[in-house]
C-alpha positions in Angstrom: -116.1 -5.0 -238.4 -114.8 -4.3 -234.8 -116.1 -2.7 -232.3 -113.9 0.9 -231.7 -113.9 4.0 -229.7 -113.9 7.1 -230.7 -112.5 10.4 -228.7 -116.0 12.6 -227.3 -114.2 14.8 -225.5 -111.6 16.1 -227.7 -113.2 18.2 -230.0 -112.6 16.2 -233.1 -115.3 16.0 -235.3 -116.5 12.2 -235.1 -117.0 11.3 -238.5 -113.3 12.8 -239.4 -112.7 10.5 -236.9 -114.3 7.5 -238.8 -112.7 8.8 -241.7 -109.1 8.4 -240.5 -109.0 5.1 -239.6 -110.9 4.0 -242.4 -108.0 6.0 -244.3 -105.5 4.1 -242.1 -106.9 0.8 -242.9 -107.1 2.2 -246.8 -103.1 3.2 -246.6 -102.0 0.0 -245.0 -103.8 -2.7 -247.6 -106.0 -3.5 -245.4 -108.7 -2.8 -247.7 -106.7 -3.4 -251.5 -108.2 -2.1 -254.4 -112.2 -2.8 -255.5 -113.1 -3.8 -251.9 -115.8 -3.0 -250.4 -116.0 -0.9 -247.4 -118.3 -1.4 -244.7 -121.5 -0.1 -245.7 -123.5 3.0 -243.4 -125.2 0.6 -240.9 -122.0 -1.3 -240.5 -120.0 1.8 -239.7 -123.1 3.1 -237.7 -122.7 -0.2 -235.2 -119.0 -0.8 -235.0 -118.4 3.1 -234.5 -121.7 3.7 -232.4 -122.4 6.7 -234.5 -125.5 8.1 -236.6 -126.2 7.5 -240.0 -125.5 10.9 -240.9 -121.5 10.8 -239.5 -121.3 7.7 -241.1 -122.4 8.8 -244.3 -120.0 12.3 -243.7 -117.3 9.7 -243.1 -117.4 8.1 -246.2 -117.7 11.1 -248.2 -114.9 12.6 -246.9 -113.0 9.4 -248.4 -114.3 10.0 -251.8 -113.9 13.3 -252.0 -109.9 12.2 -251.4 -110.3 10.0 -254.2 -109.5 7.2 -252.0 -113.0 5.3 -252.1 -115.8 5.8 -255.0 -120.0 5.7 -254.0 -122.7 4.1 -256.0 -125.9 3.0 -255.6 -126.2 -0.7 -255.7 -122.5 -1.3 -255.2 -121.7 0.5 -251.8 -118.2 2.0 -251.5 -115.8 0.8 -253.5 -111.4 1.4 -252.6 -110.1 3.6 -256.0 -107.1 2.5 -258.1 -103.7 3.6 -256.4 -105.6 4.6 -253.3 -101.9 3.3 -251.8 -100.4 6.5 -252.6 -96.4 5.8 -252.2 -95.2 8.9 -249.7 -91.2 10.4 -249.4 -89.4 8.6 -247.8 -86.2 10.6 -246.4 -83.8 9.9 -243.6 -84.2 11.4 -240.3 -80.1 11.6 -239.6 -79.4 12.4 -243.2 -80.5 14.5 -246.2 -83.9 14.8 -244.2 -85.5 16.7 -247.2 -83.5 16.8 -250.0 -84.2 20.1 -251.6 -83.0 18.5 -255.6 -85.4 15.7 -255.4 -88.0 18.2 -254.2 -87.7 20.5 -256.2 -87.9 17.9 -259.4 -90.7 15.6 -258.2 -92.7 18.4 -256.9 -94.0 21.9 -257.9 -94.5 24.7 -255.0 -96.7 27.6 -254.9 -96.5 30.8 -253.5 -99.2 31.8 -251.0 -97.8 34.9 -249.2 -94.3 37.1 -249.3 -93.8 39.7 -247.2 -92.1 41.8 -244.5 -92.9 42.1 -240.8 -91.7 42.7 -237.3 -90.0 39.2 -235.9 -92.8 37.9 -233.3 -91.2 36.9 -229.9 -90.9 33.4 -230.8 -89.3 34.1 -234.4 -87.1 36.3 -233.0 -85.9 33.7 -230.2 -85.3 30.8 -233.1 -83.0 33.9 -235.4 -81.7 35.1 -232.3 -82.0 38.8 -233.0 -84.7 41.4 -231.4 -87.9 41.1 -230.9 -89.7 42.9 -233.8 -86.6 42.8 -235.9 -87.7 43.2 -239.2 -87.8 39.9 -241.1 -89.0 38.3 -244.6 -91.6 35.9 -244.2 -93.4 33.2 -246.8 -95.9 31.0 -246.9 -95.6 28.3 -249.5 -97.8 24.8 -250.4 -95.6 22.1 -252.0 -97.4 19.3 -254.4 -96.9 16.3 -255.8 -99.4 15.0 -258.6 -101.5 17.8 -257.9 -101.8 16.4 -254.3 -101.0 19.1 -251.6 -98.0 17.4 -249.6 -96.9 20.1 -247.4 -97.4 23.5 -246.0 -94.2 25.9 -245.2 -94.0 28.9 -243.1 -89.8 30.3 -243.1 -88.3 33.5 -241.7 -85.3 35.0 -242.9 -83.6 38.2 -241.8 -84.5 41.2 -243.4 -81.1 42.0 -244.8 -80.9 38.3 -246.3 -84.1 37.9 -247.6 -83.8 41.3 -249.8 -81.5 39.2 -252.1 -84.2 37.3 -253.5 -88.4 38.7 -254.6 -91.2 36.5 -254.1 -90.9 35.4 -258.1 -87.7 33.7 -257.2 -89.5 31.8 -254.4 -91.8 30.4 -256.1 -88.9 29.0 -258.7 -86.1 27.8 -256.5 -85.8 26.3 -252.8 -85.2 28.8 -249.9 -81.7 27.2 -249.8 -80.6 27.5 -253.1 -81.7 31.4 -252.9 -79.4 31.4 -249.5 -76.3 30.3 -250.9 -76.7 32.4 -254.3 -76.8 35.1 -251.9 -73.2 34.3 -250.0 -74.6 32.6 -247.3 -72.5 29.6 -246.2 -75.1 27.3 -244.7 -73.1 25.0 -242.6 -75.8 23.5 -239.9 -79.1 23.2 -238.9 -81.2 21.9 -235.6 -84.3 20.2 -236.5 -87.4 18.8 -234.1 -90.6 16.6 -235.3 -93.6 16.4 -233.6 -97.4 16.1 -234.1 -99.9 19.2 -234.7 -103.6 19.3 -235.8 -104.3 21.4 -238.7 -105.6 24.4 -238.5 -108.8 25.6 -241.0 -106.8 28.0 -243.1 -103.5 25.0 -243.4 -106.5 21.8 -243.7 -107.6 24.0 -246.6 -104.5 24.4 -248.3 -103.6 20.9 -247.9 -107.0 19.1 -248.8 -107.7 17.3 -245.1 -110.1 18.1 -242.3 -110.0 20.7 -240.1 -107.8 19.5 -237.2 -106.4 16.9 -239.0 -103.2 15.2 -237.6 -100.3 16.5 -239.5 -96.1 15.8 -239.3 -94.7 20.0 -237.5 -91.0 20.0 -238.2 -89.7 23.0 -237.1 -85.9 23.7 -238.4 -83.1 26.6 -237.5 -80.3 26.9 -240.5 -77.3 28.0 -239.3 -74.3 29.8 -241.4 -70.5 28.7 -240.7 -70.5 31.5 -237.9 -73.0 29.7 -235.9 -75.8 32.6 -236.8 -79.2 31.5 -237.7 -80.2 32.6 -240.8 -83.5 30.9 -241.6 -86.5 29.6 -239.9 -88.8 27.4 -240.8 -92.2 25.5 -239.9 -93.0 22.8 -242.1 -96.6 20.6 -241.8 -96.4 17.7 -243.8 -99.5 15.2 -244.5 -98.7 11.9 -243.0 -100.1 10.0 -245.3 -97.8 11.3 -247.8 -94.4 12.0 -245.7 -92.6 9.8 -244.1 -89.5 9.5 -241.8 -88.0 6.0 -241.7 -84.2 4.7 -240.4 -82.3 1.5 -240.7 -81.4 -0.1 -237.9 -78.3 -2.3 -236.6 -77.9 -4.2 -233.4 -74.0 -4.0 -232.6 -72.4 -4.7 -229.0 -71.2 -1.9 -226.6 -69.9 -1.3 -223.3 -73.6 -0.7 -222.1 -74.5 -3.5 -223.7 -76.0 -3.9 -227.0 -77.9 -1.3 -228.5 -79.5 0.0 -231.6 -77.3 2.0 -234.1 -78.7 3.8 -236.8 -77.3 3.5 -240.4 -75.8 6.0 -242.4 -78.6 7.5 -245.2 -78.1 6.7 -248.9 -75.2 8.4 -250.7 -77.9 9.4 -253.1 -81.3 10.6 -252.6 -81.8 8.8 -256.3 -81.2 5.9 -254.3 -84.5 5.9 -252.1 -86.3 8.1 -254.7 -89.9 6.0 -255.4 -90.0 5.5 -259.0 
């Protein structure tokens, strides 16, 4: 096994640390099913950590279902530890809320009202402490947390719809049935570690490294009418684009393709 580093300064515990990248190695085929992993004193010299991270490490694996322990056989990689994640455009459907909604089941942590805080209220662009509805939702696949979502709507909008009807239909559908014409939407990705209270919800480590997408839906009139803050679990979200080389007045460059006509078409069977 090499020799790695690992980060003592950034207040990551170090046998999560372990843990993820023998989770990458796991995810990538490195290690296919019925391998062995390295053992405790393997991970202990190629990591430069004790016994008992190593041994934290590889528990944290099992108790993903990704490895199983034994005495006499080491630790073993699980059948379909290769979990197959979404796979969604980046310039297209992005998340289509159909194929969510039918390959995965959603449940409803918290519904409620509240004064807008100042960066809410920036992203609706209406008052600070504008009342607003607020929801806090986990999305599954299998059984298997996939996603944690935090969305703001406008008090007067999000009165259409009660907290049974969330945890039934996406946000979007309950938009439209209420007359709003969604025309637009401004999305950014980035990186985030997982808070306690999320890395709970979601089955990973405390500051676990998670996908924040953060999205503003606009109606035809330009007006924002929802917020939302989505943490996906890399390992089981993905963004991926195809690619074309073509010629320009630059100079060639990269163009991206247009997504599928149908989400069916990149659905994982």
């Amino acid at each position: 096994m090499d020799k790695a580093v690992l980060d003592t300064r950034g207040g990551i515990p170090l046998f999560h640390q372990v843990a993820v990248l023998l989770r990458d190695q796991i995810l990538s085929g490195v290690h296919a099913e019925g391998d062995r992993l390295p053992s405790e004193a393997e991970i202990c010299e190629a990591f430069g950590v004790s016994r008992i991270t190593a041994k934290r490490a590889l528990d944290e694996l099992a108790a993903e279902g990704l490895v199983v322990r034994s005495r006499g056989r080491g630790t073993l990689v699980q059948r379909d530890a290769t979990v197959v994640p979404f796979e969604v455009s980046v310039d297209g459907w992005i998340e289509n809320i159909s194929r969510m909604g039918e390959m995965t089941t959603v449940e409803l942590l918290e519904f409620d009202y509240r004064r807008a805080p100042q960066t809410v209220a920036r992203e609706l662009e209406i008052a600070p402490d504008t009342e607003v509805q607020r929801s806090i939702r986990v999305r599954a696949r299998d059984g298997v947390p996939l996603s944690w979502l935090e969305t703001w709507v406008p008090a007067q909008i999000g009165r259409s719809y009660t907290a049974e009807d969330m945890g039934a239909m996406p946000l979007l559908h309950l938009l439209e049935r209420a007359g709003v014409k969604v025309a637009a939407a401004q999305q950014t990705i980035t990186a985030a570690l997982a808070a306690p209270h999320v890395a709970q919800a979601l089955g990973v480590q405390a500051g676990a490294a998670l996908l924040d997408v953060r999205r503003v839906v606009r109606d035809r009139a330009g007006r924002p009418v929802e917020y939302i803050s989505i943490l996906y679990r890399p390992d089981l979200y993905r963004f991926a684009m195809n690619l074309t080389r073509v010629a320009g007045d630059g100079g060639a460059r990269w163009k991206a393709d247009s997504p599928p006509a149908s989400p069916a078409e990149t659905a994982p069977g």
